[in-house]
C-alpha positions as CSV (number, residue, x, y, z in Angstrom):
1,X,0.0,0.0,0.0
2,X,1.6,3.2,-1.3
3,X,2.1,6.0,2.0
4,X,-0.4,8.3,0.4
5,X,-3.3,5.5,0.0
6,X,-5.5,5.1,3.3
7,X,-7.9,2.2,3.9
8,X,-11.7,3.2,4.0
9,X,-13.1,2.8,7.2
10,X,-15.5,-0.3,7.6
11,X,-16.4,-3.6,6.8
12,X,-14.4,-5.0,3.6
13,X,-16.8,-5.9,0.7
14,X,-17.7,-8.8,-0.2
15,X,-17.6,-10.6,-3.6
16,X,-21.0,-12.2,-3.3
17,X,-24.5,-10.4,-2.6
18,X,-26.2,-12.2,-0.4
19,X,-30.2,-11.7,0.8
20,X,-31.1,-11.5,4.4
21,X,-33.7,-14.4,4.8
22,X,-35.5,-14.5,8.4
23,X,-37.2,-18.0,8.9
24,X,-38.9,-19.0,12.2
25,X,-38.1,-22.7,13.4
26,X,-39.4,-24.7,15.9
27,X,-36.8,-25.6,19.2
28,X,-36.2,-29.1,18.4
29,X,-35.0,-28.2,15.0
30,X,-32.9,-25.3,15.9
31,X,-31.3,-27.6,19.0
32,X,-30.4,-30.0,15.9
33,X,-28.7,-27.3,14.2
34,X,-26.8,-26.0,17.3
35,X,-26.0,-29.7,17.7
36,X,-24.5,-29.5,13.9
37,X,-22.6,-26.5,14.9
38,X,-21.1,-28.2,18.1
39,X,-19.9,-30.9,16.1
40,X,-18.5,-28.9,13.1
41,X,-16.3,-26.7,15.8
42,X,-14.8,-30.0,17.0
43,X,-14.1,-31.6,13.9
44,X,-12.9,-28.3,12.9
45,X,-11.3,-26.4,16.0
46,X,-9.4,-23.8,13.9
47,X,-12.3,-22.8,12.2
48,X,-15.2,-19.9,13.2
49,X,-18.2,-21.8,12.6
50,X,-21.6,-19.8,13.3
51,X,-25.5,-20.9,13.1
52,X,-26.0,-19.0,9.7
53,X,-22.6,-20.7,8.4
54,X,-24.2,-24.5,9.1
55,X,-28.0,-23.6,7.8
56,X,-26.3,-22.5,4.5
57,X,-24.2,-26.0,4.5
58,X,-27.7,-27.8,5.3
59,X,-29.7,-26.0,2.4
60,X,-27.0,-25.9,0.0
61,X,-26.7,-30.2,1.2
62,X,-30.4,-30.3,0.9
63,X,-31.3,-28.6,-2.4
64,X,-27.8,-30.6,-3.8
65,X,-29.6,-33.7,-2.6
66,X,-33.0,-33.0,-4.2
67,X,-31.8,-31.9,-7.5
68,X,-29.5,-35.3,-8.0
69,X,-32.6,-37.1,-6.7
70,X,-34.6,-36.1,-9.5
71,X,-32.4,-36.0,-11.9
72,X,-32.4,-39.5,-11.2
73,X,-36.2,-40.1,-11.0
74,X,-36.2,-38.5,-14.6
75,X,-33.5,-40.5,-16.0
76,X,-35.6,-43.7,-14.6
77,X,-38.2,-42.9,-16.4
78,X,-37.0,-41.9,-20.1
């Protein structure tokens, strides 16, 4: 960084937009997600693991999931 440049104050941007999406879920569900969590930081102790960091793992597992499931229910029935 040359003398004259000075960093901008705040937060450093990101390269990905990403939408703020507020679900409600019941306690047993969110307990299995905290449970997730717990297990993530142990697997991984070097690593900053939050709640929103594991739901994004589960949907992006999920939806990952679905789509090779039925892209195998179409192949099964050409």
């Amino acid at each position: 960084m040359a003398l004259l440049e000075t960093r901008k104050r705040g937060r450093p941007r990101k390269s990905d937009v990403m939408d703020t999406l507020a679900v409600r879920l019941p306690d047993e569900l969110v307990a299995r997600i905290d449970a997730y969590v717990d297990k993530l930081r142990s697997q991984f102790p070097g690593l900053t693991i939050t709640r929103a960091d594991a739901v994004r793992q589960l949907l992006i597992s999920g939806l990952e999931a679905f789509d090779n499931n039925s892209s195998d229910q179409n192949n099964h029935s050409e």
